[in-house]
C-alpha positions, 0 to 999 in steps of 0.5 A: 500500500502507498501510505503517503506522497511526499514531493513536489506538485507538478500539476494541479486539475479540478479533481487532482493533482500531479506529484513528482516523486523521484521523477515519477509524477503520480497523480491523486484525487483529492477534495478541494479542501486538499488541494486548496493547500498545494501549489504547484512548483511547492514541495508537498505531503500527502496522505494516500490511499490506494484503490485497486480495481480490475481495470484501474489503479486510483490513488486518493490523497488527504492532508492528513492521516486521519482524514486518510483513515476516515476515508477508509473507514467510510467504505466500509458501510454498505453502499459508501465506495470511494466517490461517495466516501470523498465527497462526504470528506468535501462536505465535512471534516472528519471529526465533523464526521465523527459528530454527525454520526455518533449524534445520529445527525441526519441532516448533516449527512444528507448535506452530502450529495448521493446520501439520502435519509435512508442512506444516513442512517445506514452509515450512521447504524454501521459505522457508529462503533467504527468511526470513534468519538471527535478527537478534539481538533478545531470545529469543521470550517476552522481549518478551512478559514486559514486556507488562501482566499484566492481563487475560492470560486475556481476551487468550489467549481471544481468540486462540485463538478468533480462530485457530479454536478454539471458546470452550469449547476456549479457556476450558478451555485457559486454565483448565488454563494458569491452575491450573499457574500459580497451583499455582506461585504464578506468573502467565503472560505473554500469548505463554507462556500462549498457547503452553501453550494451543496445546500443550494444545489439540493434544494434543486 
């Protein structure tokens, strides 16, 4: 198994990027919330996790370990492969996880495209012993409000795409999200933004 990546960003796409490692560039899907922290040009580590298909090999990279593990750990509940497991991982930070779960918080886990009521409560029924108690990290969003302000709305649109909405859904979501903000002379934060797409987008 491929544990980590550490090396220096060649590239950097809507749902991934490329690593240099030892002159072998490997390319990861990551969540925006990831790839809002690597630049390309810069030295990076990266969590990993490797998944092995008939026809494919996919690696999955994380900002950290626990991240990595959650991921994991999601794809063990019943109908939760690796897409799903993501964008759940693009929608909440896993200690935030952690709290939709053990507090049995439907509507935290519906927030995440593709799970519906019936969904969240199989996760929340199979994965309630698995996943573990927070582990006192920062409250979801705090980690996202020191990420670059820059090029938040290119970041947001790439994730939503990536996560399976159309570019014109996406655009007008983030539009939408943009106005609010600017109508309150704030500026969002990547994961804020995101996840006031995603209730948006939802609502469609």
């Amino acid at each position: 198994m491929i544990a980590h990546l550490n090396g220096t960003v060649a590239s950097i796409s809507p749902d991934g990027a490329v690593i240099d490692v030892g002159g072998v560039g490997l390319r990861v899907q990551c969540t925006p919330g990831t790839l809002s922290d690597l630049k390309a040009g810069e030295n990076a580590h990266v969590a990993t996790s490797l998944m092995v298909r008939e026809d494919s090999l996919t690696l999955f990279g994380f900002g950290s370990d626990d991240e990595r593990n959650v991921f994991e750990l999601l794809q063990t509940a019943s109908g939760v492969g690796p897409r799903l497991a993501l964008a759940m991982l693009a929608v909440h930070s896993p200690d935030a996880l952690r709290r939709a779960v053990s507090g049995e918080d439907l509507g935290a886990l519906t927030m995440v495209p593709g799970i519906g009521k019936k969904g969240a409560q199989r996760i929340i029924l199979e994965l309630k012993d698995r996943l573990g108690a927070p582990l006192g990290g920062p409250e979801p969003g705090a980690a996202a409000a020191r990420q670059p302000k820059q090029s938040w709305r290119d970041q947001v649109t790439s994730g939503l795409v990536n996560l399976g909405w159309s570019a014109r859904d996406a655009e007008q979501a983030v539009s939408a999200v943009e106005a609010e903000h600017a109508e309150a002379g704030t500026e969002p934060d990547v994961q804020t933004a995101l996840r006031a797409c995603l209730r948006k987008l939802s609502k469609q």
